[in-house]
N, CA, C and O atoms as CSV, one atom per row, in Angstrom:
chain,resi,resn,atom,element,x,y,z
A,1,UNK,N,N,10.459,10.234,19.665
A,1,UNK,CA,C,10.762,9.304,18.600
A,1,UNK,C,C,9.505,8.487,18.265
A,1,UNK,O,O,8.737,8.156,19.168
A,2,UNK,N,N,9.265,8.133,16.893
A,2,UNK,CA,C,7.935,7.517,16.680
A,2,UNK,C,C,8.338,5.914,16.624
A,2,UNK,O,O,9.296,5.306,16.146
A,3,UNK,N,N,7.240,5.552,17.287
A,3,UNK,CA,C,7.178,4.137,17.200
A,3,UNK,C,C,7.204,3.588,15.650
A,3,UNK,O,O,6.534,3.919,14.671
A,4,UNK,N,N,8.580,2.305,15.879
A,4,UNK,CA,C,8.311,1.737,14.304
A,4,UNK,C,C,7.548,0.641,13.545
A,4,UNK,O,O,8.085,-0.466,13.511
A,5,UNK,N,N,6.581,0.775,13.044
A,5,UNK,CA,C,5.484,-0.029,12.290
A,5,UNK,C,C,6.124,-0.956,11.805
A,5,UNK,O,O,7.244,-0.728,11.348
A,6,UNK,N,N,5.582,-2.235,11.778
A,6,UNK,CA,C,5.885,-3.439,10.627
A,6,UNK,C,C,4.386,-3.773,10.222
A,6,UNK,O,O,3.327,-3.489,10.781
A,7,UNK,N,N,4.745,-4.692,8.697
A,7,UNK,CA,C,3.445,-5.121,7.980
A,7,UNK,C,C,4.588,-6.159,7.346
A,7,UNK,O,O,5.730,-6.323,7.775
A,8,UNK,N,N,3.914,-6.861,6.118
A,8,UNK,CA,C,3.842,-8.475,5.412
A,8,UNK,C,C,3.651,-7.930,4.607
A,8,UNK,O,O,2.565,-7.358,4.699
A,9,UNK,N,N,4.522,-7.621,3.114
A,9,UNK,CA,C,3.917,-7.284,2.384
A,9,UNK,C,C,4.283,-8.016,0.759
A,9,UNK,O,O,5.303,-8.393,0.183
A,10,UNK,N,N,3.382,-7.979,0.568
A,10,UNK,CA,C,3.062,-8.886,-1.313
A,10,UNK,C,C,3.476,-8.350,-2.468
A,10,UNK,O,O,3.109,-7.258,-2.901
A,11,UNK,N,N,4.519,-9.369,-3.175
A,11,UNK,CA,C,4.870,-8.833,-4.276
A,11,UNK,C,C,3.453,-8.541,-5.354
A,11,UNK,O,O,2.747,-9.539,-5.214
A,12,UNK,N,N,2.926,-7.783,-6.141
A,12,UNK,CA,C,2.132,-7.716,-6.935
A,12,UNK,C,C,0.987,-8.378,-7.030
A,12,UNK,O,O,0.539,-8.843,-8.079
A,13,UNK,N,N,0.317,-8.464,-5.617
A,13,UNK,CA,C,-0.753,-8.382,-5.668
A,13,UNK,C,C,-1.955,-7.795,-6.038
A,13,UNK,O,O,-2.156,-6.586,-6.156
A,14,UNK,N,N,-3.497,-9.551,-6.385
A,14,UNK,CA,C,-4.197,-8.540,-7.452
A,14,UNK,C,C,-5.322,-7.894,-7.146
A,14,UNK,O,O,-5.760,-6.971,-7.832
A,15,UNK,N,N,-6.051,-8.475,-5.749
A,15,UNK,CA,C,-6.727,-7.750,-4.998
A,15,UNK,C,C,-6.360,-7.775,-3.501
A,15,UNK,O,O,-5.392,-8.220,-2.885
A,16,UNK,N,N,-7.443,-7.161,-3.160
A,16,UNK,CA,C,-7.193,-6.909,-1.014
A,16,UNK,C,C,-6.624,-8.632,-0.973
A,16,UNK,O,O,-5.457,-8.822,-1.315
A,17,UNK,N,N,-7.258,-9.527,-0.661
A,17,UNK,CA,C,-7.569,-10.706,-0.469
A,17,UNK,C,C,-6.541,-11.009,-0.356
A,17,UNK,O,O,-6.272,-11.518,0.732
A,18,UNK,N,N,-5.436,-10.880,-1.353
A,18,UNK,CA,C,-4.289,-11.737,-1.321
A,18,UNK,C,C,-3.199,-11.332,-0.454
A,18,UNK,O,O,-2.069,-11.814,-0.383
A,19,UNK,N,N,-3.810,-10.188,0.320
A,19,UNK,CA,C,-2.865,-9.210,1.436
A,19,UNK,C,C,-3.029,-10.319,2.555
A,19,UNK,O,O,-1.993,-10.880,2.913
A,20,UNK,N,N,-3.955,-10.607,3.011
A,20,UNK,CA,C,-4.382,-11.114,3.865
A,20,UNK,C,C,-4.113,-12.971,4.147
A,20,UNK,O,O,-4.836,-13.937,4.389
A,21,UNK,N,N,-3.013,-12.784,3.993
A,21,UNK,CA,C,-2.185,-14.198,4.100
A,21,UNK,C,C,-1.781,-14.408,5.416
A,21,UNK,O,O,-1.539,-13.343,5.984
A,22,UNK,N,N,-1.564,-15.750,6.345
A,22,UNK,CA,C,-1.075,-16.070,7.719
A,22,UNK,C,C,0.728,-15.857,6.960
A,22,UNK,O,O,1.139,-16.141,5.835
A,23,UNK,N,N,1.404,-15.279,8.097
A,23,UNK,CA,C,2.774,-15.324,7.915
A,23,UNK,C,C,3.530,-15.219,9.273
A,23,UNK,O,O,2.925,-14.862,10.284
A,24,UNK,N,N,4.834,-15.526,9.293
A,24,UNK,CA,C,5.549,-15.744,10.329
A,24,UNK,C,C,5.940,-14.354,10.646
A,24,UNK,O,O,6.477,-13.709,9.746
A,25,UNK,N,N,5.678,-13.602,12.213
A,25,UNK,CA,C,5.775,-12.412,12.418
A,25,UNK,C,C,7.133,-11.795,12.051
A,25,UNK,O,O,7.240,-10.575,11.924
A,26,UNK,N,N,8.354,-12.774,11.849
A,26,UNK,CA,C,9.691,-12.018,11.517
A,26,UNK,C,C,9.901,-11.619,10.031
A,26,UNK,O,O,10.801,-10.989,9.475
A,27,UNK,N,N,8.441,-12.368,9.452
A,27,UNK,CA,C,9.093,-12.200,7.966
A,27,UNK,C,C,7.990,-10.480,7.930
A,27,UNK,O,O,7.438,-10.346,6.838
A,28,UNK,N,N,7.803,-9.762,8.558
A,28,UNK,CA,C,7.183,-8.311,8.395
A,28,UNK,C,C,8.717,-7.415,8.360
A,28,UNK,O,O,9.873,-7.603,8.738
A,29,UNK,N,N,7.875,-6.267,7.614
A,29,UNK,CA,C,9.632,-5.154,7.339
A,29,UNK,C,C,8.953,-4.184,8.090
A,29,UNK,O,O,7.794,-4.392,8.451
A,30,UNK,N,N,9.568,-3.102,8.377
A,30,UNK,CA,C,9.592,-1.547,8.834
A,30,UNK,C,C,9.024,-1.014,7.816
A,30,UNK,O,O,9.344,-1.508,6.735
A,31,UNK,N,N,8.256,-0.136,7.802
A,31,UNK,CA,C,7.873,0.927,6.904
A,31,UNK,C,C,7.317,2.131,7.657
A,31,UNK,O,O,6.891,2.284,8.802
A,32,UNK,N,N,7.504,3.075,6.407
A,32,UNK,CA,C,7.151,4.830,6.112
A,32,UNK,C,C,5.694,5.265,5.787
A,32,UNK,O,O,5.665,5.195,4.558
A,33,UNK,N,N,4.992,5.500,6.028
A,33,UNK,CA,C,3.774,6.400,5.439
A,33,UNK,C,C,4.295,7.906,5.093
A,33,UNK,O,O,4.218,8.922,5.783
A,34,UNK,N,N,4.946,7.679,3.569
A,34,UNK,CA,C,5.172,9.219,3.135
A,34,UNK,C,C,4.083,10.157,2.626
A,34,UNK,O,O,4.164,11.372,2.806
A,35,UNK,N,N,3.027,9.564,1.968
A,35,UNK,CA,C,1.722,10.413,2.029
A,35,UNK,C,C,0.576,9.344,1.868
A,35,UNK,O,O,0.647,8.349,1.147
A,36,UNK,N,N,-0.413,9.683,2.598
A,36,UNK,CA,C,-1.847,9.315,2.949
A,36,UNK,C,C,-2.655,9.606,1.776
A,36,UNK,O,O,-2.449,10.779,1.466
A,37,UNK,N,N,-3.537,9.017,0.939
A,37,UNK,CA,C,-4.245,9.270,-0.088
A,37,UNK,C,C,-5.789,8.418,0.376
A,37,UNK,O,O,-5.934,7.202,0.499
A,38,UNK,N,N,-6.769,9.442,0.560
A,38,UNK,CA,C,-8.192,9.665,0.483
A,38,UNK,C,C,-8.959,9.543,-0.888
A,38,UNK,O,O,-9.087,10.387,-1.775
A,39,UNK,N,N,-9.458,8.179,-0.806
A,39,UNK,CA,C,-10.324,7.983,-1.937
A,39,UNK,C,C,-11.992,8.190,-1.365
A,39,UNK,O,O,-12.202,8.190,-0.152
A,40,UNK,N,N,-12.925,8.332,-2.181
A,40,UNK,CA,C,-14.235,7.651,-1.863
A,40,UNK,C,C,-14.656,6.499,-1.638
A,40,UNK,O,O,-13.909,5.609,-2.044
A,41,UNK,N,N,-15.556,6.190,-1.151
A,41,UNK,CA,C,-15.477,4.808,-0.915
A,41,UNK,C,C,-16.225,3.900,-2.168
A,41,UNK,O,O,-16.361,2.679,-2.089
A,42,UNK,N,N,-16.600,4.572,-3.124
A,42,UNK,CA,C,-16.631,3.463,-4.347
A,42,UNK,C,C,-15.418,3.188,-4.930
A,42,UNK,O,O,-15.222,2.038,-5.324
A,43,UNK,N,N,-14.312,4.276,-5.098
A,43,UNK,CA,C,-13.073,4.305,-5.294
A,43,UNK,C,C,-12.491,3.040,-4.885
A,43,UNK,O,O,-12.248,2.003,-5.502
A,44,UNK,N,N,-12.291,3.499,-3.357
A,44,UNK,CA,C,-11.717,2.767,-3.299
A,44,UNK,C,C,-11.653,1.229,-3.168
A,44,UNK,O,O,-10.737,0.410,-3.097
A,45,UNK,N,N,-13.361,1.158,-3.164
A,45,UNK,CA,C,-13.514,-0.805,-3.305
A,45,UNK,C,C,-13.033,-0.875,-4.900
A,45,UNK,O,O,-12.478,-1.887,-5.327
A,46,UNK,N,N,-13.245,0.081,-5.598
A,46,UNK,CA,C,-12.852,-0.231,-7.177
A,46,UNK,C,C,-11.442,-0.857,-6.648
A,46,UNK,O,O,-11.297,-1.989,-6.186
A,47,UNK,N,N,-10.315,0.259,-6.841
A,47,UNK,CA,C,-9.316,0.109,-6.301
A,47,UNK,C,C,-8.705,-1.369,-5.095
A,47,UNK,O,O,-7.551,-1.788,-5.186
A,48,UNK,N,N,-9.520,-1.842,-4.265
A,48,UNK,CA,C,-8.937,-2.854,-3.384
A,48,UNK,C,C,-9.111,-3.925,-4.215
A,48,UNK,O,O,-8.275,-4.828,-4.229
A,49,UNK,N,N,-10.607,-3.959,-5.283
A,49,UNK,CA,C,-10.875,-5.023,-5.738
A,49,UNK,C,C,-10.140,-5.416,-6.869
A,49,UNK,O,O,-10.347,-6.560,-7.273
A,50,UNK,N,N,-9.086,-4.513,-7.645
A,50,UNK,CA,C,-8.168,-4.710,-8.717
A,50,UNK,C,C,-7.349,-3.960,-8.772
A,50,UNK,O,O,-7.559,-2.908,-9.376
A,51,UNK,N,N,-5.786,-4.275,-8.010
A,51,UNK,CA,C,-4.738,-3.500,-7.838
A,51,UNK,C,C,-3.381,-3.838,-8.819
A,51,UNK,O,O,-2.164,-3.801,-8.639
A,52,UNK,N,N,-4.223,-4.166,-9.888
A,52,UNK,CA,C,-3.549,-4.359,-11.299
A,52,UNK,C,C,-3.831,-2.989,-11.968
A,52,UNK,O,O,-2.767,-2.427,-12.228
A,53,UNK,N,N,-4.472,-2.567,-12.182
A,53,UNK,CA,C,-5.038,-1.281,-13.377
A,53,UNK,C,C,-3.889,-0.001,-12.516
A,53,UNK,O,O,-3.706,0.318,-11.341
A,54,UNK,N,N,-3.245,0.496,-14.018
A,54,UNK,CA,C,-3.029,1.769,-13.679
A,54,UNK,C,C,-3.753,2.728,-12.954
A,54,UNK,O,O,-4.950,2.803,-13.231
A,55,UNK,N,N,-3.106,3.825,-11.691
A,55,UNK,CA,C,-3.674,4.870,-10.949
A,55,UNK,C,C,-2.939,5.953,-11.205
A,55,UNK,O,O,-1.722,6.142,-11.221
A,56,UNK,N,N,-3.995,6.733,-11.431
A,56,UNK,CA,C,-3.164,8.206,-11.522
A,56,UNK,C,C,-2.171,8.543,-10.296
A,56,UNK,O,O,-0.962,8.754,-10.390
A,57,UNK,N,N,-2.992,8.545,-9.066
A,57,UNK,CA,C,-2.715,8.603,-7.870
A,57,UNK,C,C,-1.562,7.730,-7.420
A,57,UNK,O,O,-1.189,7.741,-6.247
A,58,UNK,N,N,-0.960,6.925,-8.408
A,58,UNK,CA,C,0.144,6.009,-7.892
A,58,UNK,C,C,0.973,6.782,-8.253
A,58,UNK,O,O,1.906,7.279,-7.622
A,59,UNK,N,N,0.443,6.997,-9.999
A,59,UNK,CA,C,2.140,7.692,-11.226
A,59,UNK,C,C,2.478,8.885,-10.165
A,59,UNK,O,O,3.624,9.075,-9.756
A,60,UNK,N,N,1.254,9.738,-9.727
A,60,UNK,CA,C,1.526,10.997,-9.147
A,60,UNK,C,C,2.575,11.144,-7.893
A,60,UNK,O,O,3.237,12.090,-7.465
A,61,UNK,N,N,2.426,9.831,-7.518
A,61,UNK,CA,C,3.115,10.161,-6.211
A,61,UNK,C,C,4.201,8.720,-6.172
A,61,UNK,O,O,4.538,8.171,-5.123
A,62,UNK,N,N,4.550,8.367,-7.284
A,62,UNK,CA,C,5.405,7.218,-6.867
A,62,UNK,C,C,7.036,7.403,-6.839
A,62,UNK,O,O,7.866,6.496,-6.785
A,63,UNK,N,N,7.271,8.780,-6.887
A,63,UNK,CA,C,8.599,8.780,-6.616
A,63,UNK,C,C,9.153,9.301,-5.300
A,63,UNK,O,O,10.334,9.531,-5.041
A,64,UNK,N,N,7.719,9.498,-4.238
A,64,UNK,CA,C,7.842,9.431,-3.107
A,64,UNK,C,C,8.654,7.987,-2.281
A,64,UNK,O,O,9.497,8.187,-1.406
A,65,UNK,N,N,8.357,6.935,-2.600
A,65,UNK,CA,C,8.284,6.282,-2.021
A,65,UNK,C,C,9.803,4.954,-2.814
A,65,UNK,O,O,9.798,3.725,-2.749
A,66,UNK,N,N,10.814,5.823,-3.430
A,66,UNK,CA,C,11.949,5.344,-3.552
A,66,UNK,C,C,12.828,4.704,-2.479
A,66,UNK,O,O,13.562,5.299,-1.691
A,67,UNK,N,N,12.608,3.272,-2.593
A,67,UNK,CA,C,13.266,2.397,-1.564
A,67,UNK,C,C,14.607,2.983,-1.027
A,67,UNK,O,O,15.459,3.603,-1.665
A,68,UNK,N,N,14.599,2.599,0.476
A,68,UNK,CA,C,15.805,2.992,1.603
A,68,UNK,C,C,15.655,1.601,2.474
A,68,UNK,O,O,15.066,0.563,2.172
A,69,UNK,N,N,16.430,1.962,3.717
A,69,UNK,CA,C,16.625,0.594,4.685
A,69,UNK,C,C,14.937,0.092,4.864
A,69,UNK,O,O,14.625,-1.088,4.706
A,70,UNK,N,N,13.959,1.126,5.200
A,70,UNK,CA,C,12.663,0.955,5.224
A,70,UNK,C,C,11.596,1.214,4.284
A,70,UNK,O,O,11.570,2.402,3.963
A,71,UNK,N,N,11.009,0.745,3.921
A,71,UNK,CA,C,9.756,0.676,2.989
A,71,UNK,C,C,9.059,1.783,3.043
A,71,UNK,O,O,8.212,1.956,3.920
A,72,UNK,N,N,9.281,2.521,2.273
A,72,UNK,CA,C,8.564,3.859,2.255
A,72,UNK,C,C,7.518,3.938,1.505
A,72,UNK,O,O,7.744,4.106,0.307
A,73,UNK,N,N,5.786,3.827,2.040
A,73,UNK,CA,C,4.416,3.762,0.847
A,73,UNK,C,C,3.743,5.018,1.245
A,73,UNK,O,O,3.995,5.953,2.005
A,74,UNK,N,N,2.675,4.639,0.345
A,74,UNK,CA,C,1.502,5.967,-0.189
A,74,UNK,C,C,0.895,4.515,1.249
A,74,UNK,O,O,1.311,3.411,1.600
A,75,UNK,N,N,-0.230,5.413,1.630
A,75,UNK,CA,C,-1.426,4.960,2.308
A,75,UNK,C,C,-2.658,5.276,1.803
A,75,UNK,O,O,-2.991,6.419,1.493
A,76,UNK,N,N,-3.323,4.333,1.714
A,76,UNK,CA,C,-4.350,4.400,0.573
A,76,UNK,C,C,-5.751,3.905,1.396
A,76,UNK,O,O,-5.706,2.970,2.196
A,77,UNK,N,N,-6.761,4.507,1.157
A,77,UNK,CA,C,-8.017,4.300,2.071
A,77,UNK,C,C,-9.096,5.130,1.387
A,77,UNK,O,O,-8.992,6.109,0.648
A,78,UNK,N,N,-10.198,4.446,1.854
A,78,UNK,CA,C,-11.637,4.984,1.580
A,78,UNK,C,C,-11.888,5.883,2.863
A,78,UNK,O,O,-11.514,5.404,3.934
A,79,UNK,N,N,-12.418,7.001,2.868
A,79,UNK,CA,C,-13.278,7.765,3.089
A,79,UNK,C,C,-13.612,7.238,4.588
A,79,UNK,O,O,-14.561,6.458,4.514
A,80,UNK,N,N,-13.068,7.427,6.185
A,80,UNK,CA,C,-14.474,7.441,7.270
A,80,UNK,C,C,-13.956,5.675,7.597
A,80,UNK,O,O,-14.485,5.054,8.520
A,81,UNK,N,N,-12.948,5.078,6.763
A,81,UNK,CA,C,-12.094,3.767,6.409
A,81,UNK,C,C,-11.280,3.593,7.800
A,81,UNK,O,O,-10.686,4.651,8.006
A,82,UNK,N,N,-11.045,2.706,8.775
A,82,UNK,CA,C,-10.177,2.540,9.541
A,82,UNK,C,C,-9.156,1.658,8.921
A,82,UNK,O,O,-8.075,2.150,9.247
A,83,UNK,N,N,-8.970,0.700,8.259
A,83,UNK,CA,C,-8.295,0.113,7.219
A,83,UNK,C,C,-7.615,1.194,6.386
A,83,UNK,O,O,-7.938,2.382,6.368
A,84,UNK,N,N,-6.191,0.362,5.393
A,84,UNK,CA,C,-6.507,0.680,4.258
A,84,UNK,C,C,-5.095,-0.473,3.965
A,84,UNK,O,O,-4.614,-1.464,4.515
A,85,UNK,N,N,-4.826,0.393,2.730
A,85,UNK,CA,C,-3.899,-0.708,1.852
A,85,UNK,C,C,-2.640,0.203,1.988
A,85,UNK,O,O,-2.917,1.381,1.763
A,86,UNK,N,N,-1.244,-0.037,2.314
A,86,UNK,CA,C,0.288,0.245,2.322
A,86,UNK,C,C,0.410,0.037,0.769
A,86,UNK,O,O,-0.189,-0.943,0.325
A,87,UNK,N,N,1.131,0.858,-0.157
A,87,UNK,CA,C,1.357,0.587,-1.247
A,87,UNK,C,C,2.792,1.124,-1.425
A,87,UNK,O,O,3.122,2.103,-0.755
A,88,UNK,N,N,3.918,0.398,-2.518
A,88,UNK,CA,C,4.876,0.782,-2.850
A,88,UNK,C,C,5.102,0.569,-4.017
A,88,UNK,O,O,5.553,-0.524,-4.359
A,89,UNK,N,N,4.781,1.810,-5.149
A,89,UNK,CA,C,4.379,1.722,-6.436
A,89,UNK,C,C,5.538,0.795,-7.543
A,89,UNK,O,O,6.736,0.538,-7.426
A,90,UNK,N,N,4.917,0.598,-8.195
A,90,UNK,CA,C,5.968,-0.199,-9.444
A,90,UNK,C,C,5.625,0.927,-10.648
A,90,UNK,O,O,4.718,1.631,-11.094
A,91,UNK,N,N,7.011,0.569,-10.833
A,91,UNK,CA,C,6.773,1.337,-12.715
A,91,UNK,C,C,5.619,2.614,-12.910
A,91,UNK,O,O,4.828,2.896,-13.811
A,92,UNK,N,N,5.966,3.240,-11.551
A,92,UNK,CA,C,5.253,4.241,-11.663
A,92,UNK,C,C,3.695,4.398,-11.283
A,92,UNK,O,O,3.332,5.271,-10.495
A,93,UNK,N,N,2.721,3.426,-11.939
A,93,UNK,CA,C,1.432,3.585,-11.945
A,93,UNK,C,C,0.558,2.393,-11.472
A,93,UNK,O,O,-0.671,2.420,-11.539
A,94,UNK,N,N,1.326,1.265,-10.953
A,94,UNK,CA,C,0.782,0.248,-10.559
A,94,UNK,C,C,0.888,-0.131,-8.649
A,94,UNK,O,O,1.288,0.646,-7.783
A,95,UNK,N,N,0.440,-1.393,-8.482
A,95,UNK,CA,C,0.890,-1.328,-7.172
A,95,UNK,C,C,2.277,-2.943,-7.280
A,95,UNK,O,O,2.313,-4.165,-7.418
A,96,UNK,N,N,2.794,-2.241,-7.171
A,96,UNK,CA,C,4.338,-3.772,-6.936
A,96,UNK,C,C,4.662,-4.262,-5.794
A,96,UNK,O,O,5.494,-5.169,-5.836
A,97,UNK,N,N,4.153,-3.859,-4.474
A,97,UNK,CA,C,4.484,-4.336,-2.907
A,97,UNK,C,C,2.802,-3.708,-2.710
A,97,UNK,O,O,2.200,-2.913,-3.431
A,98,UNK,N,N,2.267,-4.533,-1.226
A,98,UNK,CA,C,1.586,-3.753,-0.869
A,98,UNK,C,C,1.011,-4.899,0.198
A,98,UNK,O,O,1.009,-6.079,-0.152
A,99,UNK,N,N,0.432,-4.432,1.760
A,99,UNK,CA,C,0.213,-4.586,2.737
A,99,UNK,C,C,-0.951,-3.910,3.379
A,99,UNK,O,O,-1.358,-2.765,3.184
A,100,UNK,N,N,-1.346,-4.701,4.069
A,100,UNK,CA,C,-2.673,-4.183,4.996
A,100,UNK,C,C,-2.274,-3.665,6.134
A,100,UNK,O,O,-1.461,-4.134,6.931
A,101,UNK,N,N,-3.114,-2.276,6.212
A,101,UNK,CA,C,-2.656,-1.343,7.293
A,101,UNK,C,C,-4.100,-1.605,8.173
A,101,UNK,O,O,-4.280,-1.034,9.249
C-alpha cells in the first residue's frame, strides 16, 4: 500500500511564491500524482513565475485530474528539478489549486 501524501494547497495562485505560505499542518489534504509533466528548465521558471497564462500542458491533461475524496494533480517540474509544483487544473488550461511538492 502506498504511503499517503499531504500538501497546502492555493486557490489560484499567481506565482511559486504564493505556494509557500506558513499553515497549520491539519489544514493539508491527501493527494494523487496522476501524471508527472517534464518541462525544461526555462519552461519551467517561465511557468512557476506566472501560473495565470494558459498551458497547453494543463488543457491536455486536465481531465485527468477530476476531483474525488483526494486531490488528484498533474506534477509539474523542470528538468534534473527535485521540487516542483502539484497542480489541479481550472477551466481546463489554467492552474486553480496548486501546492509545492
Amino acid at each position: 500500500m502506498q504511503k499517503k501524501e499531504y500538501a497546502y494547497f492555493v486557490r489560484t495562485p499567481r506565482r511559486i511564491t504564493d505556494l509557500q505560505v506558513l499553515h497549520a499542518i491539519d489544514r493539508e489534504s491527501p493527494y494523487e500524482i496522476v501524471k508527472e509533466i517534464v518541462l525544461s528548465q526555462i519552461d519551467y521558471e517561465n511557468f512557476s513565475t506566472d501560473l495565470t497564462v494558459d498551458r497547453d500542458f494543463l488543457e491536455n491533461n486536465a481531465r485527468l485530474c477530476e476531483n474525488g475524496d483526494i486531490k488528484k494533480c498533474l506534477y509539474i517540474h523542470g528538468q534534473n528539478s527535485v521540487t516542483g509544483i502539484l497542480v489541479i487544473p481550472k477551466d481546463s488550461c489554467w492552474v486553480g489549486w496548486a501546492a509545492i511538492k
